[in-house]
C-alpha positions as CSV (number, residue, x, y, z in Angstrom):
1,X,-149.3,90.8,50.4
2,X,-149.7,91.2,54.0
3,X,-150.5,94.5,55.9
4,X,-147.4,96.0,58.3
5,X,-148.0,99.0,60.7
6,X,-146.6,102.2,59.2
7,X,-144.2,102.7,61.5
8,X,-142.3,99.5,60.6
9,X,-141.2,101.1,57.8
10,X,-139.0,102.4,60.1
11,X,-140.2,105.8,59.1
12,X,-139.6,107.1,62.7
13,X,-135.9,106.3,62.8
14,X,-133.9,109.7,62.7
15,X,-131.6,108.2,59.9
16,X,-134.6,106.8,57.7
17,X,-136.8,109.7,58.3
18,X,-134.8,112.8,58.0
19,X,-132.9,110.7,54.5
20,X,-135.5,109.6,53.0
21,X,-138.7,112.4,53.6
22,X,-139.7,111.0,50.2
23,X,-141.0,107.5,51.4
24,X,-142.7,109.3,54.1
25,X,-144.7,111.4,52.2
26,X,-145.3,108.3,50.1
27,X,-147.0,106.3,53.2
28,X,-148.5,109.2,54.5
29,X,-150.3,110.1,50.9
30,X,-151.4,106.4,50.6
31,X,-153.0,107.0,54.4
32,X,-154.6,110.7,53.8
33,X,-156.3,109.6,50.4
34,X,-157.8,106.2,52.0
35,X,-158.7,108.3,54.6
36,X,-160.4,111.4,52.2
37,X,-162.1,108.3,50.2
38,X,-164.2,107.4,53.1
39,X,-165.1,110.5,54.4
40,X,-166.4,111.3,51.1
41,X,-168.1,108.6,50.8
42,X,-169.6,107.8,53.6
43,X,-168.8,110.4,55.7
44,X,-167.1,108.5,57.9
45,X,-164.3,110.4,60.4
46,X,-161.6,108.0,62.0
47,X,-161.5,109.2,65.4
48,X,-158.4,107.8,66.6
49,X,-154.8,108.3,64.3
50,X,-152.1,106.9,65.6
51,X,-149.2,105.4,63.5
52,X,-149.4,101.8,65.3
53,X,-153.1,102.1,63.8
54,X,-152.1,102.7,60.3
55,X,-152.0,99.9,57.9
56,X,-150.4,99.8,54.4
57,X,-148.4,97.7,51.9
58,X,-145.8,98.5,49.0
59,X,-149.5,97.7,46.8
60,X,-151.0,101.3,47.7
61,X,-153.5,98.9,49.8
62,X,-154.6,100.5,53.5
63,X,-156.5,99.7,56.1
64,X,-157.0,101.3,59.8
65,X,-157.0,99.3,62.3
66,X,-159.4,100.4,65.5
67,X,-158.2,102.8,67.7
68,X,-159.4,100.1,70.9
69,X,-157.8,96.4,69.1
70,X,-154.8,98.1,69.0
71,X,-151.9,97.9,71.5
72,X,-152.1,101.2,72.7
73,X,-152.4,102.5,75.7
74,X,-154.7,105.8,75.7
75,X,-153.8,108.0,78.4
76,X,-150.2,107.6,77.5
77,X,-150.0,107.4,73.8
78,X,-153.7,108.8,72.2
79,X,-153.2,112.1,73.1
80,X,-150.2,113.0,71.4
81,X,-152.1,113.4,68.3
82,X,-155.1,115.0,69.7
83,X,-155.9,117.9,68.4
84,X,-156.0,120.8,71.4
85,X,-159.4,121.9,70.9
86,X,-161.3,118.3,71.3
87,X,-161.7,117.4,74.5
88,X,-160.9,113.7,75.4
89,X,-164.4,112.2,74.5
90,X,-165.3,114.7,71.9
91,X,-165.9,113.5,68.1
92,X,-162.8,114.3,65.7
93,X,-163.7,116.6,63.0
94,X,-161.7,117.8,59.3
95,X,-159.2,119.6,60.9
96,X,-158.7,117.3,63.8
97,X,-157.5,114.7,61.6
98,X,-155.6,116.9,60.0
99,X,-153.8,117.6,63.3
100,X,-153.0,113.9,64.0
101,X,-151.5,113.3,60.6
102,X,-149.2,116.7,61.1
103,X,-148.4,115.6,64.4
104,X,-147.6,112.1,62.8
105,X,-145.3,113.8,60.5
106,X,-143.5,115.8,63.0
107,X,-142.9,112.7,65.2
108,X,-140.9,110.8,62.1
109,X,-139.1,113.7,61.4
110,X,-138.4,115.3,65.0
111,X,-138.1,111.9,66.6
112,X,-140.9,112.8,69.1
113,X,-144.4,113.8,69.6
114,X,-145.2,117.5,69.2
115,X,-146.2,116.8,72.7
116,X,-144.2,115.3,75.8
117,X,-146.5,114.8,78.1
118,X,-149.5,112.7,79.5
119,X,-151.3,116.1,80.1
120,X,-150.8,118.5,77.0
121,X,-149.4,121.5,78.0
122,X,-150.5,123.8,75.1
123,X,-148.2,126.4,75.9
124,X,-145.5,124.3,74.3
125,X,-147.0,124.4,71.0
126,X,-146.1,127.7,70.4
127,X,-142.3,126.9,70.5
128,X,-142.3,123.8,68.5
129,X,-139.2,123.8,65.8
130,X,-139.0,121.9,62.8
131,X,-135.9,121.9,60.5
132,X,-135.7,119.1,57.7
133,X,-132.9,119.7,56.1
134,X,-133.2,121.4,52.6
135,X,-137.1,121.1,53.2
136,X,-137.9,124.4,54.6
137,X,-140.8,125.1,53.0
138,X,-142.5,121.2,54.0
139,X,-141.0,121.8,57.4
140,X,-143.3,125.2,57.4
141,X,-146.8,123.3,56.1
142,X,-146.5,120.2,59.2
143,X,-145.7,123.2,62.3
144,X,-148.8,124.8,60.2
145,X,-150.5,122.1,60.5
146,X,-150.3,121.7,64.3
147,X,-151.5,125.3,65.0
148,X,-153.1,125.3,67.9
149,X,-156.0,127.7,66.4
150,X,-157.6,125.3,64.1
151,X,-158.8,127.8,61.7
152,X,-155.0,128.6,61.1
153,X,-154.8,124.7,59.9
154,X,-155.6,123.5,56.4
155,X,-159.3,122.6,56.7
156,X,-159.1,119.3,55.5
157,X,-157.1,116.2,54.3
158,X,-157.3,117.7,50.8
159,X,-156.0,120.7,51.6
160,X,-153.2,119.7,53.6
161,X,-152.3,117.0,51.1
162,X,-151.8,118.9,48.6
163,X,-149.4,121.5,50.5
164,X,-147.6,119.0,51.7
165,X,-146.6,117.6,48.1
166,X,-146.3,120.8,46.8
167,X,-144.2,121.9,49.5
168,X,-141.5,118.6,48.9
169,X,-140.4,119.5,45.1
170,X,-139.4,116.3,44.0
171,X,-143.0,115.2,44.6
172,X,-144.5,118.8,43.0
173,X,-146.4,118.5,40.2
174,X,-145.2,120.9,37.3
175,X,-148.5,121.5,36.1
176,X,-152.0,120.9,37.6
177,X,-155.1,120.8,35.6
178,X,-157.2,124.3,34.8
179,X,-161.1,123.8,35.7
180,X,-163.2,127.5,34.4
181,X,-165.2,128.6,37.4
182,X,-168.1,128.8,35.5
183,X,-169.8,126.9,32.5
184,X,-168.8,128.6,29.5
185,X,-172.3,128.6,28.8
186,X,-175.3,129.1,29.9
187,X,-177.9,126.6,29.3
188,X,-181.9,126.4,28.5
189,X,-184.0,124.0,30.0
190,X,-185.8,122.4,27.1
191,X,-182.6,123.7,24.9
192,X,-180.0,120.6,24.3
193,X,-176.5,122.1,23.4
194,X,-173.5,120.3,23.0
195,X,-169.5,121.8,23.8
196,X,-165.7,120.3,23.9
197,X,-164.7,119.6,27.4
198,X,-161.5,121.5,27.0
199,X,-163.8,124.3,27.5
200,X,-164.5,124.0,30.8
201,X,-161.4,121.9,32.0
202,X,-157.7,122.0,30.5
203,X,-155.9,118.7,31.1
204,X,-152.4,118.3,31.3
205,X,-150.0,115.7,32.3
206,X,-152.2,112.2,31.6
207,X,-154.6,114.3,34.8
208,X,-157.7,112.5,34.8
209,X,-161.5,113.8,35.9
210,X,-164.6,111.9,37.5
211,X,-167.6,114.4,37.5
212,X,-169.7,115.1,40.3
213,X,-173.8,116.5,40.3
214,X,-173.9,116.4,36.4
215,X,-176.7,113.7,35.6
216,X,-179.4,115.6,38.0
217,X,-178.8,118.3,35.6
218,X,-179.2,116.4,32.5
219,X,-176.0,116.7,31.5
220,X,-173.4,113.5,30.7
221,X,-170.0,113.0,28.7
222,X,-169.6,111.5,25.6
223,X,-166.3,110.1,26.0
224,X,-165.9,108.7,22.2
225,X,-166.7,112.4,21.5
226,X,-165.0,114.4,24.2
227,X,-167.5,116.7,24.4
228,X,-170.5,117.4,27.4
229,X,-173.9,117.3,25.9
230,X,-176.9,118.8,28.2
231,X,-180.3,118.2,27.9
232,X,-181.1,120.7,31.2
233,X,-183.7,119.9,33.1
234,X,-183.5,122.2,36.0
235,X,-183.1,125.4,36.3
236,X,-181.3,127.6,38.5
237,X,-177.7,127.8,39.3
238,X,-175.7,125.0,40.7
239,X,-172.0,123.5,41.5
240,X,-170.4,120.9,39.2
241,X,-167.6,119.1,41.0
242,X,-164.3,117.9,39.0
243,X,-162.5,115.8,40.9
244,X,-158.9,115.3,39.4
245,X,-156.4,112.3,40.0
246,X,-153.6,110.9,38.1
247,X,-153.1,107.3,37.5
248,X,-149.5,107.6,38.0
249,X,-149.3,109.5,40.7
250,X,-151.9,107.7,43.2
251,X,-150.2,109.1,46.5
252,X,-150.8,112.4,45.8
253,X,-154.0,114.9,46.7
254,X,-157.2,114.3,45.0
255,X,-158.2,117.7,43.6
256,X,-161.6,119.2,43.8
257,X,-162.7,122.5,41.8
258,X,-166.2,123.3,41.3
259,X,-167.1,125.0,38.4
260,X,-170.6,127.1,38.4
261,X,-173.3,126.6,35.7
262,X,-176.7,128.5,35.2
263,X,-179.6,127.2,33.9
264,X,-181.9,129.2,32.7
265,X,-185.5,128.1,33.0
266,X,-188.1,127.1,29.9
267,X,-189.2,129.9,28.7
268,X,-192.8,128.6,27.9
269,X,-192.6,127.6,31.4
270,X,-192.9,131.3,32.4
271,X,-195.8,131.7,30.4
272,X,-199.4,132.0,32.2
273,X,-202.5,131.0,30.4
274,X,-205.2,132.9,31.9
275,X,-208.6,132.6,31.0
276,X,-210.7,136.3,30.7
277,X,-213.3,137.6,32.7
278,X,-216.3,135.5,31.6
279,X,-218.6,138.1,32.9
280,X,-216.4,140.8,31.0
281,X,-218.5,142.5,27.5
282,X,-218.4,141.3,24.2
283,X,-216.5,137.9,25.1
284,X,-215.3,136.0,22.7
285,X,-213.2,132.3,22.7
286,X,-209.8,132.0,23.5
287,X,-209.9,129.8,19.6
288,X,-212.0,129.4,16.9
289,X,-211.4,127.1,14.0
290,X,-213.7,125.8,10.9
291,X,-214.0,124.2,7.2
292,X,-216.1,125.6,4.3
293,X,-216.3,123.3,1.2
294,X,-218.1,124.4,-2.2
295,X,-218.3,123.5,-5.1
296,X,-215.0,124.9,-6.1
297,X,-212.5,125.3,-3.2
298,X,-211.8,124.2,0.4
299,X,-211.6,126.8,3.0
300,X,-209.6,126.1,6.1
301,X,-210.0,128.9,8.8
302,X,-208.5,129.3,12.6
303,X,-207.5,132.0,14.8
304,X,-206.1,131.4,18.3
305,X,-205.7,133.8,21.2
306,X,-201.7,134.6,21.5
307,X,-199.5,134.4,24.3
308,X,-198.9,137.8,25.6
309,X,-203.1,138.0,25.5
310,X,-203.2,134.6,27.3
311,X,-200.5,135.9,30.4
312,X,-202.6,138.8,30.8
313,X,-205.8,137.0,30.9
314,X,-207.2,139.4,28.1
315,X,-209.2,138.0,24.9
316,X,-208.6,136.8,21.6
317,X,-208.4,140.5,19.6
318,X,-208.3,138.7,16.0
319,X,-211.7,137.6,14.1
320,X,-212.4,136.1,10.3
321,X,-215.1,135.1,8.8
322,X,-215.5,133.3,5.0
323,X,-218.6,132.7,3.8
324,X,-219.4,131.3,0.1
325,X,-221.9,133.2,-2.5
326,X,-223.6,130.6,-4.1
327,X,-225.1,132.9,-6.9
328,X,-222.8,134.4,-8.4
329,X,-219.6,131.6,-7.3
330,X,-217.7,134.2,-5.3
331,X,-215.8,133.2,-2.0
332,X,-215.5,135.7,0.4
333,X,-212.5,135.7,3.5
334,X,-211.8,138.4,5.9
335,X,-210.1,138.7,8.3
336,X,-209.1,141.0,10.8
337,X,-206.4,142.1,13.7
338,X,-207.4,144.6,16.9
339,X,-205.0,146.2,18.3
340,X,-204.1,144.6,21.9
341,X,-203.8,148.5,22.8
342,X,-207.2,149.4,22.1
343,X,-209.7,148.7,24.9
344,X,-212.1,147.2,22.9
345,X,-210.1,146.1,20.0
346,X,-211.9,142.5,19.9
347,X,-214.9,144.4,19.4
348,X,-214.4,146.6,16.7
349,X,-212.1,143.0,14.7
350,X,-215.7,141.6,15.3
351,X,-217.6,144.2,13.6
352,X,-215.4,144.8,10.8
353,X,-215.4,141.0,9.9
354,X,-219.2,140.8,10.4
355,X,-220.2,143.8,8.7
356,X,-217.9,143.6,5.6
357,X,-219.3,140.1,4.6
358,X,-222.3,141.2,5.1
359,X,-222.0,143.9,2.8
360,X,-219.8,141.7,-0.1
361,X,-222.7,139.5,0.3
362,X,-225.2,141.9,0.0
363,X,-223.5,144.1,-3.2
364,X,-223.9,141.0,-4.9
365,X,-226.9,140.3,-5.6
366,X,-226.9,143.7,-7.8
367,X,-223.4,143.9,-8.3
368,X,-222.2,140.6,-9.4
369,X,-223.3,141.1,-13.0
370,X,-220.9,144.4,-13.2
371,X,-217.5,142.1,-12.0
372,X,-218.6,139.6,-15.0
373,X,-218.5,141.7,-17.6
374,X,-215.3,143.2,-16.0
375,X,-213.7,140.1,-15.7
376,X,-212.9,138.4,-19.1
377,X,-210.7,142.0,-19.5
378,X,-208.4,140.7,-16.6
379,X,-208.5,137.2,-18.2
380,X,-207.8,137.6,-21.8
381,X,-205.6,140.9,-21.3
382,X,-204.1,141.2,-17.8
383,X,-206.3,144.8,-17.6
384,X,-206.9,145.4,-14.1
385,X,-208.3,149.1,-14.8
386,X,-211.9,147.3,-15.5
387,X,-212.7,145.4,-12.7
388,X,-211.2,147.9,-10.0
389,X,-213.7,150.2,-10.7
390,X,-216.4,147.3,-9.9
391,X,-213.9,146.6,-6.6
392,X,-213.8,150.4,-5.6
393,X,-217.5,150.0,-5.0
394,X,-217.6,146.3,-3.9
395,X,-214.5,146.0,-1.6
396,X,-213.8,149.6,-0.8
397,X,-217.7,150.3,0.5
398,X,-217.6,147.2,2.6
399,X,-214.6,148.4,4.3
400,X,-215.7,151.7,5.0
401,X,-219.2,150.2,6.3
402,X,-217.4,148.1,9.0
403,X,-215.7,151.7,10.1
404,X,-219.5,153.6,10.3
405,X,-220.4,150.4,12.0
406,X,-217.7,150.6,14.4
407,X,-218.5,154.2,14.7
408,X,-222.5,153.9,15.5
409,X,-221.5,151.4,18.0
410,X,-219.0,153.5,19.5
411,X,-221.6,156.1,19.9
412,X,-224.3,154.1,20.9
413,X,-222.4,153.4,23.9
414,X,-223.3,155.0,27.5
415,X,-221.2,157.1,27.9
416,X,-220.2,157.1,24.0
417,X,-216.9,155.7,23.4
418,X,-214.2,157.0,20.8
419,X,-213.6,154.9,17.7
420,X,-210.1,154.5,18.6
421,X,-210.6,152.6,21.7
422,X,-211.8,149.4,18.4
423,X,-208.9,149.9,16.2
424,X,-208.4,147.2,14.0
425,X,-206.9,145.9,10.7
426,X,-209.2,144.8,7.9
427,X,-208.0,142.1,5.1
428,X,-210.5,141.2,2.6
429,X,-210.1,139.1,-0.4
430,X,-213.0,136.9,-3.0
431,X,-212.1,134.5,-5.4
432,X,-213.8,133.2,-7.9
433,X,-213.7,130.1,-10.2
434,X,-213.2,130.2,-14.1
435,X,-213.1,128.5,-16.5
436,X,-209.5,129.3,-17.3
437,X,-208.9,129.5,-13.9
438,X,-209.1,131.9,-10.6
439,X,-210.3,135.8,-10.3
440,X,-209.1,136.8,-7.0
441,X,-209.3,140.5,-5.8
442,X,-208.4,141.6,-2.3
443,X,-208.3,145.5,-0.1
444,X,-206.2,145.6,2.8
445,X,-206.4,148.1,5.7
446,X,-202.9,147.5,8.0
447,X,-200.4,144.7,8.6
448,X,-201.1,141.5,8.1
449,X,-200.9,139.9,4.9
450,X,-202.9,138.4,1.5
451,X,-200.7,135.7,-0.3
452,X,-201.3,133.5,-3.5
453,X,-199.4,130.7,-4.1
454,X,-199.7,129.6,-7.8
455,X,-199.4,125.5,-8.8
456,X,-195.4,125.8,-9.6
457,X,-194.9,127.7,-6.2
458,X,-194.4,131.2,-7.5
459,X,-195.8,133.6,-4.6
460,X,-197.7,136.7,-5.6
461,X,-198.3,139.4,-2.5
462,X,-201.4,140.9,-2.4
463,X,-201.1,143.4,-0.5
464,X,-199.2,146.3,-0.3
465,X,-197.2,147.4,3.5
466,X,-199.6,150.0,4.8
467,X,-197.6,151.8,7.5
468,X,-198.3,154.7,9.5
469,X,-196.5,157.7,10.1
470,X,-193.5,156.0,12.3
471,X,-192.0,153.3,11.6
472,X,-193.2,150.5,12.8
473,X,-196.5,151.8,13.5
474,X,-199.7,150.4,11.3
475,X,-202.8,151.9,9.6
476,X,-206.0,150.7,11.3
477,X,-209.3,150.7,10.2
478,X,-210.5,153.4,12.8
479,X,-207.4,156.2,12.1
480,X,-208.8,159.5,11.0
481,X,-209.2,160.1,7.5
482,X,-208.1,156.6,6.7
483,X,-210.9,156.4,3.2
484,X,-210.2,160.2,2.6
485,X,-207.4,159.7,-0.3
486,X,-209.0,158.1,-3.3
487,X,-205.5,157.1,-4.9
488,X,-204.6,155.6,-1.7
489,X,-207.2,153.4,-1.5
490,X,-207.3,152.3,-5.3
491,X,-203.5,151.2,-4.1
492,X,-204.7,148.6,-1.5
493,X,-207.0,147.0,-4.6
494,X,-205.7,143.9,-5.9
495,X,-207.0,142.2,-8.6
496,X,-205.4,139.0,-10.2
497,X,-206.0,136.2,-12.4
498,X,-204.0,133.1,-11.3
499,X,-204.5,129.9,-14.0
500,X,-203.3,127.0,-11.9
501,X,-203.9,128.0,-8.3
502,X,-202.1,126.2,-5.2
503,X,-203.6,128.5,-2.5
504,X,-204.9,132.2,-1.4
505,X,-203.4,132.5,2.4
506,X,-204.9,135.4,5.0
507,X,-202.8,136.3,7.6
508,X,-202.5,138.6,10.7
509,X,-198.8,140.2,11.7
510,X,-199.2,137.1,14.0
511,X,-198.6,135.0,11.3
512,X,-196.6,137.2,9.0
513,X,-194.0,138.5,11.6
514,X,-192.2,135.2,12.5
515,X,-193.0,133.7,8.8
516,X,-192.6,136.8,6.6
517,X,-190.3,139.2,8.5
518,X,-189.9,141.7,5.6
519,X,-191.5,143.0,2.8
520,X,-190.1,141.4,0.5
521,X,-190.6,138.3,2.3
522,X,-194.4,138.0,0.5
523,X,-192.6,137.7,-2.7
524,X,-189.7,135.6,-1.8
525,X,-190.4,131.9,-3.2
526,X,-188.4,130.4,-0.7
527,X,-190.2,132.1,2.2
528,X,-192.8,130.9,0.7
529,X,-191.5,127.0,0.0
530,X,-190.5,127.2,3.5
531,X,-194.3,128.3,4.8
532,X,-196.0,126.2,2.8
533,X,-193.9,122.7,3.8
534,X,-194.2,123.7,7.6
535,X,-198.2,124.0,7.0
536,X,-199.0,121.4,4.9
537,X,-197.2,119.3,6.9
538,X,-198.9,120.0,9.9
539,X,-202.6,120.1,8.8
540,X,-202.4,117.5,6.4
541,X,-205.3,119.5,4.3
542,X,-206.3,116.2,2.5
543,X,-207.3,114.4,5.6
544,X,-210.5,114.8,7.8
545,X,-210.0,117.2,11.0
546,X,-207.0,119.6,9.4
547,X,-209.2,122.0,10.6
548,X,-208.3,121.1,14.0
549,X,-204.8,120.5,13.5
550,X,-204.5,124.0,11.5
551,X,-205.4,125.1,14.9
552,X,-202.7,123.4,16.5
553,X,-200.1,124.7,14.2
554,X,-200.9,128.1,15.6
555,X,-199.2,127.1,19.0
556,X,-195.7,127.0,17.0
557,X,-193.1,128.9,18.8
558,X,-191.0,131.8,17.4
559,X,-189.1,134.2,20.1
560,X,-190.4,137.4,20.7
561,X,-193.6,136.9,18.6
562,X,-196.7,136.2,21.0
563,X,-199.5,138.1,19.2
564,X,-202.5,136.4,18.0
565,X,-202.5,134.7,15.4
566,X,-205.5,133.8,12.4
567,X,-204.9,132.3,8.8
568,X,-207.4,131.6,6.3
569,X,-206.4,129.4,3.6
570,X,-208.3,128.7,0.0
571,X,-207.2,125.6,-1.5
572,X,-209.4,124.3,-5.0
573,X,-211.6,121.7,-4.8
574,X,-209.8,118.4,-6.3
575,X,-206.4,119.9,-6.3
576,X,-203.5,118.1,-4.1
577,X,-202.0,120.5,-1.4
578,X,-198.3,119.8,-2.7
């Protein structure tokens, strides 16, 4: 199928032209896309139109022919479809072009040039008349077109393209796709999320879409699906281009929207991790991590400096320390949480932790002998009255000693410190083996939480919430008065015996706050099921180093909980973490 100039179509006889607008459109369409295709995708500008230069065939096939092979002559003919503003050797631009096709237009339906002479007289422009009959509105868009302010002008082929077909009605379309100006979500890096494309784009009609600047995004179309599914991988905002077309319509306007998405960036990526003053006082590592095997039990211990203290550059305000009694078979865990709003919170966590086992330890070798004889009471009967009066004196005393040990270092200090500048939690709890089974007893100062988890799964809290006077506010170790009520502190004793044990678990509000959100959440099984698989899981307890990777699991992420975060865990000796 051979190419024929456009104009021997005959598109420039009066007769043809002003009868059949329709096929004119039609050629011109076929020319205005071919021409939009290259300049968006190479960027290429055609600087000479001229309808002896335009190629095309009843196939929709074009081709331009240049401006200097043709037989043309360029004083006479060229100009006439010049735009006013470039000079004779200046480069054409968007809205040139879209002066030359207008003025190509006018000529098949006028019968002549918008301009009559060699030298364009620009004053004529403003009188030029165009009447096709019962095509008002099309005459309007082509004198439009030849405005001689360009700005005036549609801006590009697109543009006038599409009023062109608008303006002729048989060639309207009825109904043109809707695009949403922006995403109808906004997306995550990190954060894949997956939505119907009819939510950003309504087709109608058999329209069809080709997507531009999605894949840098990390976005694509699954076409089986229909839907857009984004893996973002840059943030910040940014343009999407839908470029519309219909396959049965290929002379009219390709149609570009742009719809706006925002990405929002990772938030880990905002995250700093800061390391503290090394010369700072009382230092202490960003992580600390360790295993304690006996006779009886494995203990699996870590703490690890949270988020918010990390961004700051602060220290690690949580301590523990477990320790194992040979003598008398009991295992002693404590651990502890300073309060990030204390100055020297990490401090006063140390010297509670430190200075309760030391006391346990010590109370022991007198004191032991008194829990014995309490203890087969809790195991044959369930009485707990027995053995809390050993605990009163056992656990109680050690707590208060870490507060008058917090409170002579306090004092000691130059100039002397208050004791509210090392406010801290306290959890303490000692287990020991029987032969029916386990003796555990805890005392708890604060938030945090003491956990048993018996072989069938069945939880048992032990502790008890210990608010302060607002809600949400927590008891430290340091608050006035704190040891002054006797019944209140026989309250925070636990004592238990457990026949199959699966595990005692420790845990600062670091822990308990994204894994046990309620109260009620230490005696929920499944919160407990659910804990318990996401641990196990991750520190494989019955393989060498799940120490280490105990350590690791601390890193897990839960929004808007960035506290530190410590855990002790008890497992018996020989038993299967299941």
């Amino acid at each position: 199928m051979s190419h024929e100039p456009l104009h021997s179509f005959d598109l420039w006889a009066d007769d043809i032209a002003q009868g059949d607008p329709q096929r004119l459109l039609l050629a011109l369409g076929r020319i205005m896309r071919f021409l939009d295709e290259k300049q968006q995708g190479a960027d290429q500008l055609y600087p000479s139109l001229v309808p002896e230069a335009l190629l095309v065939n009843d196939g929709n096939e074009v081709d331009i022919v240049p401006f200097e092979k043709s037989e043309v002559k360029k004083e006479a003919y060229f100009l006439f479809y010049r735009a006013p503003e470039l000079t004779d050797d200046a480069a054409t631009t968007p809205q040139g072009q879209v002066y030359a096709i207008a003025a190509i237009a006018y000529r098949a339906f006028a019968g002549q040039p918008p301009t009559l002479s060699k030298r364009r007289l620009w004053s004529w422009q403003p009188d030029l008349a165009l009447s096709i009959p019962g095509h008002l509105e099309l005459s309007k868009i082509i004198l439009g077109a030849l405005s001689t302010d360009p700005t005036k002008r549609p801006q590009n082929l697109r543009e006038l393209h599409a009023a062109l077909f608008q303006a002729f009605k048989p060639l309207a379309v009825a109904k043109y796709p809707k695009v949403e100006k922006r995403f109808p979500v906004n997306l995550t890096v990190g954060k894949d999320v997956s939505f119907p494309v009819a939510k950003l784009i309504s087709l109608a009609d058999g329209w069809q879409v080709k997507w531009r600047g999605l894949e840098p995004l990390g976005i694509t179309i699954d076409t089986a699906a229909n839907v857009l599914v984004c893996a973002p991988t840059v943030s910040g905002e940014h343009r999407i281009e839908v470029e519309l077309s219909h396959p049965d319509r290929p002379n009219h306007p390709l149609i570009t929207e742009v719809s706006l998405v925002t990405i929002n960036p990772d938030p880990d990526s905002l995250w700093k991790y800061i390391e503290p003053d090394p010369e700072a006082l009382f230092k202490k590592s960003n992580t600390a991590c360790e295993r304690l095997n006996t006779p009886f039990a494995r203990v699996f211990s870590a703490s690890q400096r949270g988020r918010s203290h990390a961004h700051e550059g602060s220290f690690r305000e949580d301590d523990y320390r477990v320790s194992f009694h040979e003598e008398s078979g009991w295992h002693l865990l404590v651990a502890a949480d300073g309060a990030g709003s204390a100055k020297l919170s990490r401090l006063g966590s140390q010297l509670a932790c430190e200075t309760s086992q030391a006391v346990l330890r010590n109370w022991l070798e007198e004191g032991a002998t008194k829990l014995d004889e309490a203890i087969p009471s809790l195991v044959n009967e369930g009485d707990v009255g027995k053995i809390k009066q050993q605990l009163y004196h056992w656990l109680v005393t050690a707590a208060h000693s870490s507060l008058n040990a917090i409170k002579e270092t306090a004092a000691e200090m130059d100039p002397p410190r208050p004791p509210k500048d090392f406010h801290t939690t306290l959890l303490i709890c000692a287990a020991k083996k029987v032969e029916a089974g386990w003796v555990l007893v805890s005392f708890t100062v604060g938030d945090g939480g003491v956990g048993i988890r018996q072989g069938d799964g069945t939880p048992i809290a032990f502790c008890e919430p210990d608010s302060g006077e607002f809600s949400g506010q927590t008891v430290f170790l340091t608050v006035n008065n704190v040891f002054n009520d006797p019944v209140k502190n026989m309250s925070r004793l636990h004592a238990a015996f457990v026949k199959d044990l699966s595990a005692v678990v420790l845990m600062t509000d670091g822990i308990t706050d994204p894994r046990f959100p309620t109260e009620a959440s230490l005696k929920d099984k499944s919160c407990w099921d659910a804990f318990w698989s996401e641990v196990s899981d991750a520190a494989k307890f019955e393989e060498e180093g799940a120490e280490e990777r105990l350590l690791k699991w601390l890193s897990f992420k839960s929004p808007g909980n960035h506290d530190d975060r410590t855990v002790v865990f008890l497992l018996p000796a020989g038993g299967k973490a299941e």
